[in-house]
N, C-alpha and C positions, 0 to 999 in steps of 0.2 A: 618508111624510113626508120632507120635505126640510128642510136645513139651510143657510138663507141666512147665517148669520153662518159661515161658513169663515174659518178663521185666516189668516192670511198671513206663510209663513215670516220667518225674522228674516234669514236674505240677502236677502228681499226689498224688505221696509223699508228694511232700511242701503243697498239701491242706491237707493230710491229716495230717500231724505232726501241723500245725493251730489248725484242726479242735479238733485233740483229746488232746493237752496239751497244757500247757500253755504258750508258747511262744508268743502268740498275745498279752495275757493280758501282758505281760513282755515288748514285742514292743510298745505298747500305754502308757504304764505308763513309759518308758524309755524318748518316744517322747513326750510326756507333760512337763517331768522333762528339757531334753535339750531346749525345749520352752519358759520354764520359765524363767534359768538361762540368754539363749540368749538376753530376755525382760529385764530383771536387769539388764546385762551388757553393753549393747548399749546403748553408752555415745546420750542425744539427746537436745536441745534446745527447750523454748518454743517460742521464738522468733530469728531465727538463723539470721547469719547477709549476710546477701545477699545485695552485690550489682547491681543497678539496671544500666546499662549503659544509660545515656541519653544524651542532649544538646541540649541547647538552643542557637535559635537565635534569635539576634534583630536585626529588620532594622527603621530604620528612616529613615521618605518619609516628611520634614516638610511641611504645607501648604495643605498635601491633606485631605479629608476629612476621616471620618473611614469604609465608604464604599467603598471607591475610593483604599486607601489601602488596604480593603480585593481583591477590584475585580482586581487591578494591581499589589499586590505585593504577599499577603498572600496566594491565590488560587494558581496560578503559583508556588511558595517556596514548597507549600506542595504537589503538583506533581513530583516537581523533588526531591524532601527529603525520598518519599514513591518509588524512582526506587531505593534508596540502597538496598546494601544486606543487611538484619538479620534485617530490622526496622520494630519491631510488631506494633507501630500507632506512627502517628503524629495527636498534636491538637495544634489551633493557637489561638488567640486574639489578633483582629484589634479596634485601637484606631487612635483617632484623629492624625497623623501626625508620626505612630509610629504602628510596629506589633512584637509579639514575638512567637514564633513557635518551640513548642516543641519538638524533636525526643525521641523517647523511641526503645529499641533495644530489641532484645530478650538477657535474659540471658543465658550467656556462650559463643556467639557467637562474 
């Protein structure tokens, strides 16, 4: 005995209800359409305002010179400022008797 009503998978159906009408052209012009509305409605900034977390510090070394304070103050500060959590860079400037050493954090963190 044979079986002439054989099923016909349901990927095959769905390609062919695609393939012979219009439903696809109807899905792509639906998804354009919610595309666009999406783009017009979502409120956006051209310059949004983000806060950057940072802090500065200053040390006064009076009397040393502005090497003396990078290589005894400023190098050492920004080893231990770079073991916190979440600080994307530190930069510093050493001057005559005085340094300030900036931390920058990542945002959100």
């Amino acid at each position: 005995m044979t079986d002439n009503s054989i099923k016909t998978p349901l990927m095959t159906r769905l390609v062919e209800v695609f393939l012979r009408g219009d439903v696809a052209i109807l899905l792509v012009v639906a998804s354009l359409a919610l595309g666009l509305v999406a783009l017009l409605l979502t409120p956006r900034e051209e310059e949004p305002q983000i806060v950057v977390p940072m802090a500065d510090v200053f040390v006064s070394a009076p009397g040393l010179s502005a090497r003396a304070v990078e290589q005894k103050i400023t190098t050492r500060l920004e080893k231990l400022l770079y073991q916190i959590d979440g600080v994307e860079y530190v930069y510093s400037m050493s001057r005559p008797g005085r340094c300030i050493v900036t931390v920058r954090f990542y945002v959100g963190e």
